[in-house]
C-alpha positions as CSV (number, residue, x, y, z in Angstrom):
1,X,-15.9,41.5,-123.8
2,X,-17.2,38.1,-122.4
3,X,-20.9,37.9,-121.4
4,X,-23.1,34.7,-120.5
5,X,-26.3,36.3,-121.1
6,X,-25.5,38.7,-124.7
7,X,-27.5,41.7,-125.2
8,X,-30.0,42.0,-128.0
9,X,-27.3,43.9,-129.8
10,X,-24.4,41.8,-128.8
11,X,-26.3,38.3,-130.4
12,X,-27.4,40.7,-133.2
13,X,-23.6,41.5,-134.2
14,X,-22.7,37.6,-133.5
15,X,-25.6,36.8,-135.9
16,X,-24.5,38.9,-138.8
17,X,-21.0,37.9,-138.4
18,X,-22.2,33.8,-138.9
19,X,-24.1,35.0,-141.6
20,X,-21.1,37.2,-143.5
21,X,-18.9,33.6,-142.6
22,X,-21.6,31.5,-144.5
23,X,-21.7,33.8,-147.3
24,X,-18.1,33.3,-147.7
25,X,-18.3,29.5,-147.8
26,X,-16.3,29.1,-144.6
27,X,-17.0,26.7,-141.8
28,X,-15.9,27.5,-138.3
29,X,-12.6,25.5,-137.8
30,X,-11.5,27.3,-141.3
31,X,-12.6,30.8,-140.4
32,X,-11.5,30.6,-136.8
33,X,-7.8,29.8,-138.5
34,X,-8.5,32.4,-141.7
35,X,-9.2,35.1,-138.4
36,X,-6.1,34.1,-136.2
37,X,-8.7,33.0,-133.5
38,X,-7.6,30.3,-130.9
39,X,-10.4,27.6,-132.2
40,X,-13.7,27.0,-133.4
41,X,-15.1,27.8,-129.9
42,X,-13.7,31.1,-129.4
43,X,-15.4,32.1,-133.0
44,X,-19.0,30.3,-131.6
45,X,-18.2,32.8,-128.7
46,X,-18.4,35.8,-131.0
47,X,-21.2,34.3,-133.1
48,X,-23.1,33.8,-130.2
49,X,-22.1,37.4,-128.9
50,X,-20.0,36.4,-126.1
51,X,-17.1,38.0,-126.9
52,X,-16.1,41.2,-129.2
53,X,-15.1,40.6,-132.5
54,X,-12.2,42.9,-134.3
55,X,-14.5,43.9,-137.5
56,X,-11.4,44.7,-139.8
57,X,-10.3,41.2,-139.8
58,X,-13.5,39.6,-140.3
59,X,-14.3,42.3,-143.0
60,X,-11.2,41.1,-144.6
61,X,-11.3,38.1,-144.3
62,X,-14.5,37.5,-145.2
63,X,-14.4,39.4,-148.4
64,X,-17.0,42.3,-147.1
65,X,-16.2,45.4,-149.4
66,X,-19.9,47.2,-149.6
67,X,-19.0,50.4,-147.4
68,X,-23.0,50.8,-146.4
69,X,-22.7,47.3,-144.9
70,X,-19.7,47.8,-143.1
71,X,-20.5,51.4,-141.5
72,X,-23.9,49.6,-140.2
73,X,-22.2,46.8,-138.7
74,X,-20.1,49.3,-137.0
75,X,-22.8,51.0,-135.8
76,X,-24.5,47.8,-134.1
77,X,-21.1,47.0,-132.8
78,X,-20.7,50.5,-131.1
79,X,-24.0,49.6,-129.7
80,X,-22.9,46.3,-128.3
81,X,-19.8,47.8,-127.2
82,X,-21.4,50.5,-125.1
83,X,-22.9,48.8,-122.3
84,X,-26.0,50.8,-122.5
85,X,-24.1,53.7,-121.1
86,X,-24.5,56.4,-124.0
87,X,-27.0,58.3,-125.6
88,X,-30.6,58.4,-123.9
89,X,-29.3,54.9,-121.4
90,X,-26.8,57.5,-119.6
91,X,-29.3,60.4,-118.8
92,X,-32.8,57.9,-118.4
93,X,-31.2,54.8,-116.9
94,X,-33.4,54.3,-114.1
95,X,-36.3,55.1,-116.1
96,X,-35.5,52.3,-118.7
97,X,-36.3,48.7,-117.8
98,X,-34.1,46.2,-119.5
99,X,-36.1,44.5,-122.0
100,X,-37.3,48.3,-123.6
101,X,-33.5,49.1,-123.4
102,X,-33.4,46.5,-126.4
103,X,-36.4,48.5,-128.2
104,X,-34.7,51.3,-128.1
105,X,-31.2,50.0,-129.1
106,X,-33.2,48.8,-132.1
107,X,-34.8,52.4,-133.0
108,X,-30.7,53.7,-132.9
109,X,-29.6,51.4,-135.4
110,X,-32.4,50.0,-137.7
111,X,-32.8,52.2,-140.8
112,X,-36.2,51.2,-141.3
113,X,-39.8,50.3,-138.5
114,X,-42.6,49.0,-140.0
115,X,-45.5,49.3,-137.1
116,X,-48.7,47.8,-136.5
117,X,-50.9,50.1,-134.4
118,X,-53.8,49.0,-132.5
119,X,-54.7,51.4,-130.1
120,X,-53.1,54.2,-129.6
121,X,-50.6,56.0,-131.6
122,X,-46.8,54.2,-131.6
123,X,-44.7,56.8,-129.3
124,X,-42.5,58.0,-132.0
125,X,-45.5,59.6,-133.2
126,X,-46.9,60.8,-129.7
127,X,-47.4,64.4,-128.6
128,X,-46.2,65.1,-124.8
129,X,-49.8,65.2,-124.1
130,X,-51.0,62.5,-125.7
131,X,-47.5,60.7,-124.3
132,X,-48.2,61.6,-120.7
133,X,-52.0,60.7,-120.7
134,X,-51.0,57.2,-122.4
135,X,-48.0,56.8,-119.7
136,X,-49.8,57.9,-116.2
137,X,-53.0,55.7,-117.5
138,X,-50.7,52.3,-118.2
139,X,-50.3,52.7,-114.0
140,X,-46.8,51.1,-114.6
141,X,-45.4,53.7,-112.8
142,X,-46.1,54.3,-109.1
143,X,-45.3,58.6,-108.6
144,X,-45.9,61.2,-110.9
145,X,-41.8,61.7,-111.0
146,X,-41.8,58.5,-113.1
147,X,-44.4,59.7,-115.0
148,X,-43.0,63.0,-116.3
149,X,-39.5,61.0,-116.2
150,X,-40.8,58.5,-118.7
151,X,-42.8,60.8,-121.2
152,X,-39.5,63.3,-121.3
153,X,-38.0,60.0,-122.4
154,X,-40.2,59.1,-125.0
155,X,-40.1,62.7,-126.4
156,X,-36.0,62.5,-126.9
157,X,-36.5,59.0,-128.6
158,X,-38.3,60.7,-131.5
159,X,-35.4,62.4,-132.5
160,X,-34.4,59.2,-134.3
161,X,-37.2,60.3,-137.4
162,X,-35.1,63.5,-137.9
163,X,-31.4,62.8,-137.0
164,X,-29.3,60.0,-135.3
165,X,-25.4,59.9,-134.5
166,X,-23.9,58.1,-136.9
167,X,-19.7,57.3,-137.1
168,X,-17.1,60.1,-137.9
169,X,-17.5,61.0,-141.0
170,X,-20.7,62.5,-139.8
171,X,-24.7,61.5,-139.0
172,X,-26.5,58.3,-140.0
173,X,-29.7,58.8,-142.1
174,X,-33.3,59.2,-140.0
175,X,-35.2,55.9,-139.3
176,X,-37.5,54.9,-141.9
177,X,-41.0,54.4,-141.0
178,X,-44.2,53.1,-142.3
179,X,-46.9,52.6,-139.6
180,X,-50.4,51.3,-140.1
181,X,-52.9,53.0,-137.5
182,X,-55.8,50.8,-136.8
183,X,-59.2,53.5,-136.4
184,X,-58.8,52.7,-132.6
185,X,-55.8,54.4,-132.0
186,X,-57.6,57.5,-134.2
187,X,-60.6,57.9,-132.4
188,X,-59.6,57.1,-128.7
189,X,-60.3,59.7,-125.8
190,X,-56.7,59.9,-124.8
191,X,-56.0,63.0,-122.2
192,X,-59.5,64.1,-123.6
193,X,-60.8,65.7,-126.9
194,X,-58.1,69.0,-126.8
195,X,-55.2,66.2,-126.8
196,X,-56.3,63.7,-129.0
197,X,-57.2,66.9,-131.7
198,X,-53.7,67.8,-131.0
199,X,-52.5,64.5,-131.9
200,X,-54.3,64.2,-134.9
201,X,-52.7,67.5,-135.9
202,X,-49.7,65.7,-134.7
203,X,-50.0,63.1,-137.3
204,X,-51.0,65.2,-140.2
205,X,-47.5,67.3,-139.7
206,X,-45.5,63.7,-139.3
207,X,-47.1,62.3,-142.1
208,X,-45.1,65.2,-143.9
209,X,-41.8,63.9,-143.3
210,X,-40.0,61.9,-146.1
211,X,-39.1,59.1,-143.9
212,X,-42.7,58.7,-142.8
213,X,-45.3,56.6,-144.4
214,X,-49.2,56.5,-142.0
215,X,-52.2,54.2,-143.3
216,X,-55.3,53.9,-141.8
217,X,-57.0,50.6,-141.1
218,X,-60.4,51.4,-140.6
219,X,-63.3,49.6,-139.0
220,X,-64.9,49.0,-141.9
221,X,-62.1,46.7,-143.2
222,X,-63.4,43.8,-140.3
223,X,-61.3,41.3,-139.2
224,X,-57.8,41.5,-140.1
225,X,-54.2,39.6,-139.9
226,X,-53.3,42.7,-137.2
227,X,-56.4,41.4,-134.8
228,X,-53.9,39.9,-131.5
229,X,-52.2,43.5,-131.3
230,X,-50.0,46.1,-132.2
231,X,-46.3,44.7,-133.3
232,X,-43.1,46.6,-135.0
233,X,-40.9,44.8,-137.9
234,X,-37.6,46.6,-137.1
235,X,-35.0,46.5,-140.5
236,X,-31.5,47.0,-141.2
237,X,-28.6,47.5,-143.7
238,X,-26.8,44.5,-142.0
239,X,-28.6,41.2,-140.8
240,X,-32.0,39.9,-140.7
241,X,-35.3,41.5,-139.6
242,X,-36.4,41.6,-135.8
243,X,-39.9,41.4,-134.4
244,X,-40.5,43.9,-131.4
245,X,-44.1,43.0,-129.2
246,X,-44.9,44.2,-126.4
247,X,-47.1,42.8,-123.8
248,X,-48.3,44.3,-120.4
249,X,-45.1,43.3,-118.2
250,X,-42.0,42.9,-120.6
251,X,-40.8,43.1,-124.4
252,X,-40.9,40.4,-126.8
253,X,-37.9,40.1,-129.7
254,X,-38.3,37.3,-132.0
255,X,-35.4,36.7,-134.5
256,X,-36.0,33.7,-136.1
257,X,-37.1,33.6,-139.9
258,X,-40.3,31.1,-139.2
259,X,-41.6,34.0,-136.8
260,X,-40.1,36.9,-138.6
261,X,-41.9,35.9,-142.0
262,X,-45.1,35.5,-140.6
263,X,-45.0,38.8,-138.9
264,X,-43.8,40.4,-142.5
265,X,-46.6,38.3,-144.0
266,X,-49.5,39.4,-141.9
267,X,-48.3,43.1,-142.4
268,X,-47.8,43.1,-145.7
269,X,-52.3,42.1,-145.7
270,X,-52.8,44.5,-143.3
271,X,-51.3,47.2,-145.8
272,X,-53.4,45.9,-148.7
273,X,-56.8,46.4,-146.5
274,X,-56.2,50.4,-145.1
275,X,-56.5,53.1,-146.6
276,X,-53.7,54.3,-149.1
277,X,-51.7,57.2,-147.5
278,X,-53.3,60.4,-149.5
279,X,-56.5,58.8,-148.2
280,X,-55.7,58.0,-144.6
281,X,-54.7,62.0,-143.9
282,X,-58.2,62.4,-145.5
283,X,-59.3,60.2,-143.3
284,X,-57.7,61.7,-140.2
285,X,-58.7,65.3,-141.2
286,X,-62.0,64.0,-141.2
287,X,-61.9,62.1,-137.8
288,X,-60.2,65.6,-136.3
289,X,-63.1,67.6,-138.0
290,X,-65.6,65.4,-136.0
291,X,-63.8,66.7,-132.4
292,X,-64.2,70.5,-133.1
């Protein structure tokens, strides 16, 4: 595999493999000749996730024994590997624009989301309702096709909260996720008052799982560290955080540490200010008696 431009998930595998190296003590003219490689270069290639790394050796060689660590880099390799031609990318390619592809690349393989919500409800938590009344109101999508195309889309990516494909040996656990819903997102006439009751109810069952974790910022708690928008802290077994925004005409990923902290900073407030989670479905319950 040689690629100029790397996927998300291809600079994602290069980053954790420079950062197994450094945790080794190993610079890149001793590793490259610890790995067999041809040169320094050809490892920066890999780091940079230009080219496909064969995992046993650097495993090996880099003294990587912990076998959580090593099935997850596996997994982001597979995705890397893949070419965005499995899973949901084979059946909803043309409904997937390239930057999201990354988004949901990241929902496959992270094992925990930590989401900011502004104004309406993140789409792992969506109903098909509430889904298509959010979708065919963004106008991003020019026919009603597209529409229906695009919410069946978003329906299949919520299986990730209940079961994902994981190596042989047999499925990877759920994704993890905590999600703080600004009021907004509660109380907004999406698809009118029968869908937005129904996504409330929606929440309520969610909020049930063991992977999920909902708080409610409400208006009373002013100005906040969330105020610029809605924003999802993506986690893994293997590597560092990612930072998912996204704008009106693409996505955003931010990697660095000086962005990712202040990200994980300003959501770590935001979870001091809402509600605890016993109290935010109290909250909700009382928001969904309001629309009866």
């Amino acid at each position: 595999m040689s690629d100029a431009t790397p996927t998300l998930m291809r600079r994602r595998l290069g980053a954790i493999l420079r950062t197994m190296r450094v945790r080794a003590g190993l610079n890149l003219v001793d590793s490259a000749k610890l790995l067999g490689l041809s040169g320094a270069p050809t490892l920066s290639k890999i780091e940079n996730g230009k080219q496909r790394p064969e995992l046993d050796r650097f495993f090996e060689v880099y003294g990587v024994e912990d076998a959580v660590q090593i099935a997850e880099v596996r997994r982001i390799a597979r995705f890397a590997e893949a070419g965005r031609r499995k899973n949901l990318f084979a059946q909803y390619g043309d409904a997937i624009r390239a930057p999201f592809a990354d988004f949901i690349e990241l929902e496959e393989v992270a094992h925990h989301a930590d989401t900011y919500a502004a104004l309406v409800i993140p789409g792992l938590l969506q109903t098909v309702n509430y889904a298509h009344a959010v979708i065919e109101g963004s106008s991003m999508w020019s026919t009603a096709r597209e529409v229906r195309t695009f919410t069946e889309l978003r329906m299949k990516r919520q299986t990730v909260l209940t079961y994902r494909q994981g190596e042989a040996a047999g499925p990877a656990a759920p994704l993890s996720m905590w999600c703080v819903l600004d009021e907004a997102c509660l109380r907004r006439q999406v698809g009118g008052p029968a869908v937005l009751r129904g996504q409330l109810e929606h929440l309520l069952d969610k909020s049930e799982l063991p992977n999920v974790d909902l708080q409610v910022l409400p208006f009373a708690a002013g100005v906040h560290t969330g105020i610029d928008g809605a924003y999802t802290v993506f986690r893994f077994d293997a590597g560092e955080p990612v930072v998912a925004l996204e704008p009106l005409t693409t996505s955003i990923y931010l990697e660095e540490d000086s962005h990712v902290g202040r990200y994980e900073s300003a959501l770590g407030r935001l979870r001091e200010r809402a509600l605890a989670p016993d109290s935010s479905r109290d909250f909700i319950k009382r928001i969904l008696k309001e629309t009866q």
